[in-house]
LUMLUM-483279 format. One record per atom (N, C-alpha, C, O, CB): residue number from 1; residue in one letter; atom name; x, y, z. Coordinates in steps of 0.05 Angstrom, whole numbers, always signed. Glycine has a CB too. Example, Ala and Ser with C-alpha at 12.3 -4.5 7.8 and 13.67 -1.06 7.14 Angstrom:
! LUMLUM-483279
REC   num   residu   atome       xx       yy       zz
REC     1        A       N     +264     -114     +156
REC     1        A      CA     +246      -90     +156
REC     1        A       C     +264      -66     +156
REC     1        A       O     +285      -66     +169
REC     1        A      CB     +226      -89     +181
REC     2        S       N     +257      -45     +142
REC     2        S      CA     +273      -21     +143
REC     2        S       C     +258       +1     +157
REC     2        S       O     +268      +23     +161
REC     2        S      CB     +282      -12     +114
This chain:
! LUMLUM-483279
REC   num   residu   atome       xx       yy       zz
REC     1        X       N     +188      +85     -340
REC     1        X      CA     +160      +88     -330
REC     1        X       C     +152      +64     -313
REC     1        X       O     +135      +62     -296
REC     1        X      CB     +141      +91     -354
REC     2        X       N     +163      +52     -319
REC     2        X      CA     +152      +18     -314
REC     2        X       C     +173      +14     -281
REC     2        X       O     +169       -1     -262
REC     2        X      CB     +167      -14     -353
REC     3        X       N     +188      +27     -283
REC     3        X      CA     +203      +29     -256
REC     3        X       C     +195      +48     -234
REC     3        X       O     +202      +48     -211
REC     3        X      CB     +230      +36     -262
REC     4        X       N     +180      +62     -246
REC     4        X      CA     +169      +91     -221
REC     4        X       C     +147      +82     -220
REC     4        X       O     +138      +93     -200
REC     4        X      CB     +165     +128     -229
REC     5        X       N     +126      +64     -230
REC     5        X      CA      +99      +50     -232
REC     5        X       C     +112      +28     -207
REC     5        X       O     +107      +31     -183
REC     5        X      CB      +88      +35     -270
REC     6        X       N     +128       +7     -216
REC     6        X      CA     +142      -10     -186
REC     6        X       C     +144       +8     -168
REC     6        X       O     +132       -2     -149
REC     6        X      CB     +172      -24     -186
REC     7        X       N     +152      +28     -162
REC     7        X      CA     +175      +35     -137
REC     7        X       C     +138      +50     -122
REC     7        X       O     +129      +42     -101
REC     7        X      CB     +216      +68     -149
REC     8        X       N     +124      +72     -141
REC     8        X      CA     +105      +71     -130
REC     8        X       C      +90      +47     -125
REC     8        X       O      +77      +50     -105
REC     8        X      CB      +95      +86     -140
REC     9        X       N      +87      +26     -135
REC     9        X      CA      +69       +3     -124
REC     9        X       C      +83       -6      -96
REC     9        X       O      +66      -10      -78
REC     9        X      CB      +68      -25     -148
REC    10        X       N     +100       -9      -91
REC    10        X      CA     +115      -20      -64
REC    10        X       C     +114       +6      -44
REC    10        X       O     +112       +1      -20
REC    10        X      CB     +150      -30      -71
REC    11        X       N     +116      +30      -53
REC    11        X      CA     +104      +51      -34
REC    11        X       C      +81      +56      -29
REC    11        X       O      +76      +68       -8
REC    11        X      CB     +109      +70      -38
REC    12        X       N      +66      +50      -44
REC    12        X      CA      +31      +46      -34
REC    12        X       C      +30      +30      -14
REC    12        X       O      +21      +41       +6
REC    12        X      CB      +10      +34      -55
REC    13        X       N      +36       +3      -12
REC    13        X      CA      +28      -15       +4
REC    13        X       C      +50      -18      +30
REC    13        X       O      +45      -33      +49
REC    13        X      CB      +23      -40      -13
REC    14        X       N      +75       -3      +27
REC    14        X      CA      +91       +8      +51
REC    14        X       C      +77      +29      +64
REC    14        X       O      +78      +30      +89
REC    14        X      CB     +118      +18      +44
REC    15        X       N      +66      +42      +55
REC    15        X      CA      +50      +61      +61
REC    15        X       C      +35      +64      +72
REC    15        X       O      +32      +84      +85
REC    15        X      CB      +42      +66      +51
REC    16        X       N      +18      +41      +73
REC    16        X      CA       +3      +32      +96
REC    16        X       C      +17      +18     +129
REC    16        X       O      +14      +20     +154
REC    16        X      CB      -13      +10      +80
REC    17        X       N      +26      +10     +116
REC    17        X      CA      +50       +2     +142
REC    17        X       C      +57      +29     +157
REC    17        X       O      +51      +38     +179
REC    17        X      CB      +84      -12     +127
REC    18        X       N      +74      +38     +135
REC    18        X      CA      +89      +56     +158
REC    18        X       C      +73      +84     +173
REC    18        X       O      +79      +97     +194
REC    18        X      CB     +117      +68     +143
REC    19        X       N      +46      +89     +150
REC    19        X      CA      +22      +99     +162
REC    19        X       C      +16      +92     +194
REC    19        X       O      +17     +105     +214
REC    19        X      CB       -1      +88     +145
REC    20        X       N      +12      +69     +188
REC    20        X      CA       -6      +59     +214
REC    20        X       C      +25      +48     +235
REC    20        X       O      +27      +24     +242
REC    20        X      CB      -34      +26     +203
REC    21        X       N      +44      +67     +242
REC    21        X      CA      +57      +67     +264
REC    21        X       C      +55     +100     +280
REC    21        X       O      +50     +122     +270
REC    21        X      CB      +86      +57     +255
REC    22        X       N      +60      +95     +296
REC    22        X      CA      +49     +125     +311
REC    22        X       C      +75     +141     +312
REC    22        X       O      +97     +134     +321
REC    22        X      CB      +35     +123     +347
REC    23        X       N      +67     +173     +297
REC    23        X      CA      +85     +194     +290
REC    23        X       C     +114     +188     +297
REC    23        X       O     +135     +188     +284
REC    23        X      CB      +75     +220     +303
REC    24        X       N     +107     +183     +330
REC    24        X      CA     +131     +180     +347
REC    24        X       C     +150     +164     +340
REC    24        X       O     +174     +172     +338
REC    24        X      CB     +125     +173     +370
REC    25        X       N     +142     +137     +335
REC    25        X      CA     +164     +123     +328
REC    25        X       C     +176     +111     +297
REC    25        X       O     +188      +91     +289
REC    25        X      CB     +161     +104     +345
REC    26        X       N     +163     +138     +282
REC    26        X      CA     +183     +131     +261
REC    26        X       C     +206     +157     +258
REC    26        X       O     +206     +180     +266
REC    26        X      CB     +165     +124     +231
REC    27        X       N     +225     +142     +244
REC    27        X      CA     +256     +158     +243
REC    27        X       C     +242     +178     +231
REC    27        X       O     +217     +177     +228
REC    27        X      CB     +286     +146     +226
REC    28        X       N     +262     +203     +220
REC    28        X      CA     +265     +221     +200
REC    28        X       C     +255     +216     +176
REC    28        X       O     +236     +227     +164
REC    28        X      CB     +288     +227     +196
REC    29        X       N     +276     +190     +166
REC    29        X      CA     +272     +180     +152
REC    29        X       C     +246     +173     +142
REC    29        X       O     +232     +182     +123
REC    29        X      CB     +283     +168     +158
REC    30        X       N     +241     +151     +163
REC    30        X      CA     +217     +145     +148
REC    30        X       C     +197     +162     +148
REC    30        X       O     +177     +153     +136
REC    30        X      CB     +207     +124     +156
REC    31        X       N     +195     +188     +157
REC    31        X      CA     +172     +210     +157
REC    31        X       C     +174     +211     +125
REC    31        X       O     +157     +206     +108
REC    31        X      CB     +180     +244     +177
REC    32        X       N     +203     +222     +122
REC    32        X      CA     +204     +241      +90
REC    32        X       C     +200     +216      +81
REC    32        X       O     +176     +216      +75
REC    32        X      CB     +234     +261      +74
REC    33        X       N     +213     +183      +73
REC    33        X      CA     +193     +170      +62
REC    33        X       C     +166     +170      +56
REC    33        X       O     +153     +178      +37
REC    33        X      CB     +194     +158      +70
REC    34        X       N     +158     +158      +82
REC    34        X      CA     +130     +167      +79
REC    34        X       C     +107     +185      +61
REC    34        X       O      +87     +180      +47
REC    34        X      CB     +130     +176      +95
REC    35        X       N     +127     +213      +71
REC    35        X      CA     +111     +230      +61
REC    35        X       C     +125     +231      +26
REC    35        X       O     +107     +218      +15
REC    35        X      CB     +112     +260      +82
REC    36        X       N     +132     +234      +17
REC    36        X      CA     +151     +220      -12
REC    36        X       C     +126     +205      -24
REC    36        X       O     +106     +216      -35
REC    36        X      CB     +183     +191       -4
REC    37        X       N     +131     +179      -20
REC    37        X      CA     +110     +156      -27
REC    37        X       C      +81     +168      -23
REC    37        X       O      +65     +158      -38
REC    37        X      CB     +115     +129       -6
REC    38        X       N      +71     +186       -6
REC    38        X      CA      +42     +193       -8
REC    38        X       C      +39     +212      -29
REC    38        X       O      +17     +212      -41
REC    38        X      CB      +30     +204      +18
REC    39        X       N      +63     +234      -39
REC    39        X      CA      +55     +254      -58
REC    39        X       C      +62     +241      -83
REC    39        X       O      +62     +258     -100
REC    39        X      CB      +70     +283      -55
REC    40        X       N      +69     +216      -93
REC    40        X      CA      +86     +196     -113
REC    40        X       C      +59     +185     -114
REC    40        X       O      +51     +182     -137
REC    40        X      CB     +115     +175     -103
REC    41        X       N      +43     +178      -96
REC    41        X      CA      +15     +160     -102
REC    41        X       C       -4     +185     -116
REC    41        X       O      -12     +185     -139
REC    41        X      CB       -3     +146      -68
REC    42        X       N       -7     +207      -93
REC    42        X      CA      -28     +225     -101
REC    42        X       C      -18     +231     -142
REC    42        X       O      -32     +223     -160
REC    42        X      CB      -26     +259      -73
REC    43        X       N       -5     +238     -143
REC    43        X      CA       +6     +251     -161
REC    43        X       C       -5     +221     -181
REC    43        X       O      -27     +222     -192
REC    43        X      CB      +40     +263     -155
REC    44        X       N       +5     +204     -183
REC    44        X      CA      +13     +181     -211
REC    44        X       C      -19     +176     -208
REC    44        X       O      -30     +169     -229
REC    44        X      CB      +42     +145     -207
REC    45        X       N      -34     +179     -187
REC    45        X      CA      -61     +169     -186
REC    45        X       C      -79     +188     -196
REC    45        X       O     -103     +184     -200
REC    45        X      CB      -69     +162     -162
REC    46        X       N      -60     +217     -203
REC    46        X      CA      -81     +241     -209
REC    46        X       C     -105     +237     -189
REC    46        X       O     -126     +226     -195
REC    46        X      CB      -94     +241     -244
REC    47        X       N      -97     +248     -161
REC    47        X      CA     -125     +243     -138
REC    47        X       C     -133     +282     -140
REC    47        X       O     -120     +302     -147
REC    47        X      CB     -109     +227      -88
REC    48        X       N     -156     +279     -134
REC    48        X      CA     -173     +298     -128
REC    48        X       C     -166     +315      -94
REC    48        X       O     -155     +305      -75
REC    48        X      CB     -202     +280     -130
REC    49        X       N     -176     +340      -95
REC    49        X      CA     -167     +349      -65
REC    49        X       C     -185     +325      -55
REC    49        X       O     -178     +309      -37
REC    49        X      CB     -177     +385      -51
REC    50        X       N     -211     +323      -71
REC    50        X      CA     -235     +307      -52
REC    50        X       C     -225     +284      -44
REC    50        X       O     -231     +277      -21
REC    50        X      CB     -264     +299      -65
REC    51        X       N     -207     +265      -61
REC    51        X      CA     -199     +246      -56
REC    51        X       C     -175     +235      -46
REC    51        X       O     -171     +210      -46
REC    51        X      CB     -203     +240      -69
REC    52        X       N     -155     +256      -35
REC    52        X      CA     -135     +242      -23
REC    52        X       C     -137     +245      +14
REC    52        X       O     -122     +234      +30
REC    52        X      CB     -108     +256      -36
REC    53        X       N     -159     +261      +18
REC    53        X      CA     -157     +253      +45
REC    53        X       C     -167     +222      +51
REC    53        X       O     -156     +210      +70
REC    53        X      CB     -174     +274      +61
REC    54        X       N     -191     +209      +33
REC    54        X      CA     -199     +189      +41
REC    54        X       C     -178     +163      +39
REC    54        X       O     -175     +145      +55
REC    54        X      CB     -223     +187      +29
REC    55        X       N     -161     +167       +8
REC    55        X      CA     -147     +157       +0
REC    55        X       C     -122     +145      +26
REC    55        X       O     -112     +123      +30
REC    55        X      CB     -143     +173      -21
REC    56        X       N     -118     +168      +36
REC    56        X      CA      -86     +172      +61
REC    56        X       C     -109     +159      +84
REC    56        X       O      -97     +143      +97
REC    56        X      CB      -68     +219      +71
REC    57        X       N     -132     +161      +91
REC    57        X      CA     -149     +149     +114
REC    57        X       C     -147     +114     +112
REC    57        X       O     -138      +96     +127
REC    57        X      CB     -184     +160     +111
REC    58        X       N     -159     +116      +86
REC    58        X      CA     -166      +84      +78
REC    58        X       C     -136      +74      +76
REC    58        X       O     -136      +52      +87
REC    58        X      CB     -185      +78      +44
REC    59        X       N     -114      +79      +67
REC    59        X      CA      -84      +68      +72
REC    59        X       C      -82      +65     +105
REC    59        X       O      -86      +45     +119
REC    59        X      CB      -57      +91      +59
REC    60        X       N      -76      +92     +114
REC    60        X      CA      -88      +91     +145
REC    60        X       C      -98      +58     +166
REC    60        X       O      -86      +42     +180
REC    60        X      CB     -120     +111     +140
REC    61        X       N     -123      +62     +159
REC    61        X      CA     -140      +41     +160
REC    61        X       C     -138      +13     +163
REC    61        X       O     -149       -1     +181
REC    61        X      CB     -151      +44     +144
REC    62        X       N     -120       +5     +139
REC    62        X      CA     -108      -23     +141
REC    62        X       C      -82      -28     +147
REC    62        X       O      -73      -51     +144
REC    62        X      CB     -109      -35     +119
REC    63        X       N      -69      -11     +156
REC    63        X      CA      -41      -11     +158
REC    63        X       C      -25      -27     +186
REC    63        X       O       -4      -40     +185
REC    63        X      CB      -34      +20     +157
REC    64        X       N      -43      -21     +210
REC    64        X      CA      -47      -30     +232
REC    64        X       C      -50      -70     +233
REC    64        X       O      -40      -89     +244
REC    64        X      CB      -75      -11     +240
REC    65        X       N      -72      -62     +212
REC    65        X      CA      -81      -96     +215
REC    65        X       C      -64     -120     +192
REC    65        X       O      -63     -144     +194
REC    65        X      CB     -121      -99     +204
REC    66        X       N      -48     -100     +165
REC    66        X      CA      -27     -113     +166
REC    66        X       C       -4     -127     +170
REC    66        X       O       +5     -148     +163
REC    66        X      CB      -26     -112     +164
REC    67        X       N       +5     -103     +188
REC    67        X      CA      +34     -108     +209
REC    67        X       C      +22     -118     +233
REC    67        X       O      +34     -112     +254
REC    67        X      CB      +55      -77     +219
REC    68        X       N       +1     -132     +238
REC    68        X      CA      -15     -143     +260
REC    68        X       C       -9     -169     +247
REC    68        X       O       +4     -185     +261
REC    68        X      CB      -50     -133     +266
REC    69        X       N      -14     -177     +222
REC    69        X      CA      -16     -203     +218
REC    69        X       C       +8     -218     +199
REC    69        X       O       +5     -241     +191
REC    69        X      CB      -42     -206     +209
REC    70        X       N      +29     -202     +194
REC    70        X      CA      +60     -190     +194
REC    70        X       C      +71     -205     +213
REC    70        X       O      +87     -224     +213
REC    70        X      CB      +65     -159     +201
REC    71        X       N      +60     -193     +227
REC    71        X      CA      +79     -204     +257
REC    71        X       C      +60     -231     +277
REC    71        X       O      +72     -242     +296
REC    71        X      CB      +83     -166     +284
REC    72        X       N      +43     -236     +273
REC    72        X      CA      +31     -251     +283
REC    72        X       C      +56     -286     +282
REC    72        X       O      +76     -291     +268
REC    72        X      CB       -1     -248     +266
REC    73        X       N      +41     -304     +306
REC    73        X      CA      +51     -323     +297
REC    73        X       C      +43     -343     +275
REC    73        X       O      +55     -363     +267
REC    73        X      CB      +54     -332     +313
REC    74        X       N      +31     -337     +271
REC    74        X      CA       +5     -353     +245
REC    74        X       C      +23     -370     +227
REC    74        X       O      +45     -365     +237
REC    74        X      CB      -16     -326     +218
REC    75        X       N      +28     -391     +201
REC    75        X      CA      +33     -407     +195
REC    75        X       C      +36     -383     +169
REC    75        X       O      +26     -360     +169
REC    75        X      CB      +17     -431     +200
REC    76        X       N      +50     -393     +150
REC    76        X      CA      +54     -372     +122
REC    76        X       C      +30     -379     +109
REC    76        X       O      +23     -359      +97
REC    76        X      CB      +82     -377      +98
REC    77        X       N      +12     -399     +106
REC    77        X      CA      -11     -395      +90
REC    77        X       C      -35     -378      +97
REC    77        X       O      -49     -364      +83
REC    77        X      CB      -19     -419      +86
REC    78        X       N      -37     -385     +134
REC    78        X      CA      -48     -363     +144
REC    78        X       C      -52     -344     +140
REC    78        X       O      -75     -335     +139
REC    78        X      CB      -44     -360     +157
REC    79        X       N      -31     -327     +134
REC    79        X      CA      -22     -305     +136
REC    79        X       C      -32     -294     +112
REC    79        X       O      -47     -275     +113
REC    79        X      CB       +3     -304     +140
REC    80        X       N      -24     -305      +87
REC    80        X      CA      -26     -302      +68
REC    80        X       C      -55     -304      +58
REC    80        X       O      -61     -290      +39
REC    80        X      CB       -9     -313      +60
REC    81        X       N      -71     -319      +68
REC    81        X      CA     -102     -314      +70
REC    81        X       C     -117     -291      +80
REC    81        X       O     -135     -277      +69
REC    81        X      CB     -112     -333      +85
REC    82        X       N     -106     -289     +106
REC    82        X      CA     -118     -266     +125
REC    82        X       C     -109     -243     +100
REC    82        X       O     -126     -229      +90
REC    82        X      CB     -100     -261     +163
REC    83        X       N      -77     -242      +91
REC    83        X      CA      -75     -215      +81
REC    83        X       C      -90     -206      +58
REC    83        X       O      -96     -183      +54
REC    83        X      CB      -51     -210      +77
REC    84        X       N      -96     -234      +36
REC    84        X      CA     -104     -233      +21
REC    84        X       C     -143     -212      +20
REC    84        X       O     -155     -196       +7
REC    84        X      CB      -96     -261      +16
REC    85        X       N     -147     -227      +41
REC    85        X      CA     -170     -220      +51
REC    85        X       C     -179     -184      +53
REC    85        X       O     -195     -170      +40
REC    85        X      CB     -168     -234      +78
REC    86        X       N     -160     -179      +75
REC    86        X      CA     -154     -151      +75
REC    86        X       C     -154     -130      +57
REC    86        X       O     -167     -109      +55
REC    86        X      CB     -136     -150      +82
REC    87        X       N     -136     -143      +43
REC    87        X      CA     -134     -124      +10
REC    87        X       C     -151     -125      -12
REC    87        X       O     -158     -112      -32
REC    87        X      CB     -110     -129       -6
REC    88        X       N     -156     -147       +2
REC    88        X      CA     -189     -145      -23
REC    88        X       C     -210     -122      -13
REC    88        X       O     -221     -104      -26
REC    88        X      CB     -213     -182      -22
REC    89        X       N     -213     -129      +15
REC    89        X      CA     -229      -98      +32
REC    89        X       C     -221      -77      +21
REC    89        X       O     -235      -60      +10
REC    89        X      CB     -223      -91      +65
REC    90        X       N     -197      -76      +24
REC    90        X      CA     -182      -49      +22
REC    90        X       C     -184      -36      -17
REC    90        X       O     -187      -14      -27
REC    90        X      CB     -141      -58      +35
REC    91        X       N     -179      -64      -30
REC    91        X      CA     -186      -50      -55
REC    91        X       C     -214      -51      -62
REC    91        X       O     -220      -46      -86
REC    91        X      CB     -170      -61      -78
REC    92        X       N     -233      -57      -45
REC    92        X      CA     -263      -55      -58
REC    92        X       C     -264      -15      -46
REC    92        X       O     -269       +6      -58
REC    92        X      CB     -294      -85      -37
REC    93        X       N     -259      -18      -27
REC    93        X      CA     -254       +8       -8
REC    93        X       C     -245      +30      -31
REC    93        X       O     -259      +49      -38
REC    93        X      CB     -228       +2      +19
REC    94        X       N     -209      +21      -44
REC    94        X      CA     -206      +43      -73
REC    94        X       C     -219      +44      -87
REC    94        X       O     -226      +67      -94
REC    94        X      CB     -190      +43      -90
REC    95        X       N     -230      +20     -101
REC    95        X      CA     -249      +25     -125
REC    95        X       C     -273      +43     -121
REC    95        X       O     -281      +57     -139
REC    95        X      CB     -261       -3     -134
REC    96        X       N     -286      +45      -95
REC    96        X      CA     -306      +59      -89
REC    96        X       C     -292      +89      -94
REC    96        X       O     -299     +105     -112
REC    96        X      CB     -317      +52      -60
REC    97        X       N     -276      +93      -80
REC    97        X      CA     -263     +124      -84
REC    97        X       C     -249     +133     -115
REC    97        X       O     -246     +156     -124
REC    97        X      CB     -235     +126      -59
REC    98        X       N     -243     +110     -127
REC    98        X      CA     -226     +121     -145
REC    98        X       C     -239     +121     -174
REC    98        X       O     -257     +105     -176
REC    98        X      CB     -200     +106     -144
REC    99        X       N     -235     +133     -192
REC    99        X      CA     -255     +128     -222
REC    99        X       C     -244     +112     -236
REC    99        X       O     -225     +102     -224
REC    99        X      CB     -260     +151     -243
REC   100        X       N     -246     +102     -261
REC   100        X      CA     -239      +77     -266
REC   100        X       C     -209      +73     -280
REC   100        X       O     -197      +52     -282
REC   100        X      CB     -261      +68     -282
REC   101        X       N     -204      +94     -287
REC   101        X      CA     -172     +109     -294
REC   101        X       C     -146     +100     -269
REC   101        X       O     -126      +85     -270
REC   101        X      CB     -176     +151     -292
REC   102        X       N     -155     +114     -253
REC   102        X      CA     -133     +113     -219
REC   102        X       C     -147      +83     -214
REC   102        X       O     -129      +66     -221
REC   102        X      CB     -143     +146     -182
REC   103        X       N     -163      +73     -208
REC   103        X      CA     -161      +40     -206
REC   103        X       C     -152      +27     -221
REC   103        X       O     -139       +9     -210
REC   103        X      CB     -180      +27     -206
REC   104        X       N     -151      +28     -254
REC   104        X      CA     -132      +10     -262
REC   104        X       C     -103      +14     -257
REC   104        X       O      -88       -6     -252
REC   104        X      CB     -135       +8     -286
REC   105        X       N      -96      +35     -257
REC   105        X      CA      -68      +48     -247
REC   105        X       C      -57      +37     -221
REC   105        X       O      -34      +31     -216
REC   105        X      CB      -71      +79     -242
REC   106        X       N      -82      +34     -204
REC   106        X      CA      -72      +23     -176
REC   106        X       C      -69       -1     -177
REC   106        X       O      -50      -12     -165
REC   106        X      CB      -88      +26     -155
REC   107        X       N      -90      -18     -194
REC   107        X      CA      -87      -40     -195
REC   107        X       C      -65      -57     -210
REC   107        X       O      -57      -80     -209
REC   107        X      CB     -108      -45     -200
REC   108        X       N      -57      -29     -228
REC   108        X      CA      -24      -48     -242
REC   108        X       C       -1      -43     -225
REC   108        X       O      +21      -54     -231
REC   108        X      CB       -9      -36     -278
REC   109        X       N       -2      -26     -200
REC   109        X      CA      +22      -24     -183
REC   109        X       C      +22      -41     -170
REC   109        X       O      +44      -52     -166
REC   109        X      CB      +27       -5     -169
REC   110        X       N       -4      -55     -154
REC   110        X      CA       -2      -78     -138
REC   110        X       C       +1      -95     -164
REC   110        X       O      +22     -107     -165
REC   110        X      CB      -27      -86     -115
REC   111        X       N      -13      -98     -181
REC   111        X      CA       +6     -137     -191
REC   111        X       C      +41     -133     -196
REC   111        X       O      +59     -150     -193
REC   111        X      CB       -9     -153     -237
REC   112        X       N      +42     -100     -206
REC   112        X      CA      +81     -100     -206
REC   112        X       C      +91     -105     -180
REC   112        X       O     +113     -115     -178
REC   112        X      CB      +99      -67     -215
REC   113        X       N      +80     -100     -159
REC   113        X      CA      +90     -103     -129
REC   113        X       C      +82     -129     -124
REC   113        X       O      +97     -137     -106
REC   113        X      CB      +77      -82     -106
REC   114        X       N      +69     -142     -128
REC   114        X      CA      +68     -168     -124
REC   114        X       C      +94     -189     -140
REC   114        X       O     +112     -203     -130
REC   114        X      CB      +37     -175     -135
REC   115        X       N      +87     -181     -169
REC   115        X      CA     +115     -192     -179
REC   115        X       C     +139     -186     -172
REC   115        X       O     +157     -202     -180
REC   115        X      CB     +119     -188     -201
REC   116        X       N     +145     -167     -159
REC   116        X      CA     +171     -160     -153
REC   116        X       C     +173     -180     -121
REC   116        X       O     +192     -196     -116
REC   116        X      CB     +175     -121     -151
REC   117        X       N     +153     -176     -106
REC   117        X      CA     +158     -198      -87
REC   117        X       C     +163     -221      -93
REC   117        X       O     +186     -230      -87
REC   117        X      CB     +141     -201      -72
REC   118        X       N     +147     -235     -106
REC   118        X      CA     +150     -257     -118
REC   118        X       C     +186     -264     -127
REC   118        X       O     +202     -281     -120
REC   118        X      CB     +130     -255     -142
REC   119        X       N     +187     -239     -146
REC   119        X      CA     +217     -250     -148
REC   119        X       C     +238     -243     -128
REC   119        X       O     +261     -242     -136
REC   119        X      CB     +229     -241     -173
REC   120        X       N     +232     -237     -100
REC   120        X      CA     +253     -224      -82
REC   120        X       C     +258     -246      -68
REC   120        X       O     +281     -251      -60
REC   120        X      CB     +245     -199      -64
REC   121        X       N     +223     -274      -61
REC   121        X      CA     +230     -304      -43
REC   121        X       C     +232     -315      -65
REC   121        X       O     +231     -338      -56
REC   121        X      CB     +208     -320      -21
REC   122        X       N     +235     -317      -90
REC   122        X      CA     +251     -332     -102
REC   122        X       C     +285     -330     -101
REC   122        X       O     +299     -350     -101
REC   122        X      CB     +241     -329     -125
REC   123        X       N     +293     -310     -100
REC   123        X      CA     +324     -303     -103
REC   123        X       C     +323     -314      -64
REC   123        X       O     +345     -309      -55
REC   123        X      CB     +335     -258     -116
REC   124        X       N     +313     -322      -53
REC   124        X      CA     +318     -328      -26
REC   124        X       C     +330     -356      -22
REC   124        X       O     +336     -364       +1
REC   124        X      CB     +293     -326      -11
């Protein structure tokens, strides 16, 4: 459980990424990714019809301005401010949409996706 809770937490927030590249230039691949990781969110999040269009918008939404500041030249603390920033938007943004069940849920995939980063620049 604790492994499909990770793999969805790192597809949520890829998700946004690979959201916010235009149809065109992602592979095959990453389409059925993509689309994989969005029915793996809807589903473990138990979303509502009402709520997964906003849900796939608001991923949408920030996805652009992550891989904006991803790729920027900015300094790693920079970065890591700006992003920090973002996702705080972005999860005040879920909490509004989601009931308090699918927010904690969301909110334990990002701290497992955080820890798993954590340990990926450590093994660096």
């Amino acid at each position: 459980m604790k492994r499909i809770l990770l793999i969805l937490g790192l597809g949520v927030l890829s998700l946004a990424a690979l959201s916010a590249a235009p149809a065109g230039n992602l592979t095959d691949e990453q389409r059925a990714q993509l689309e994989q990781q969005m029915k793996a969110a809807v589903a473990t999040l138990n979303l509502t019809d009402a709520q997964k269009e906003p849900f796939v918008a608001i991923s949408q939404k920030y996805g652009p301005q992550m891989l904006e500041i991803r790729d920027s030249d900015q300094g790693r603390f920079q970065k890591a401010r700006q992003l920090q920033k973002l996702m705080k938007a972005r999860n005040a943004e879920m909490e509004e949409l989601l009931n308090e069940e699918q927010f904690a849920t969301y909110e334990e995939l990002q701290k497992q996706m955080r820890e798993r980063l954590k340990e990926q620049q450590s093994q660096r």
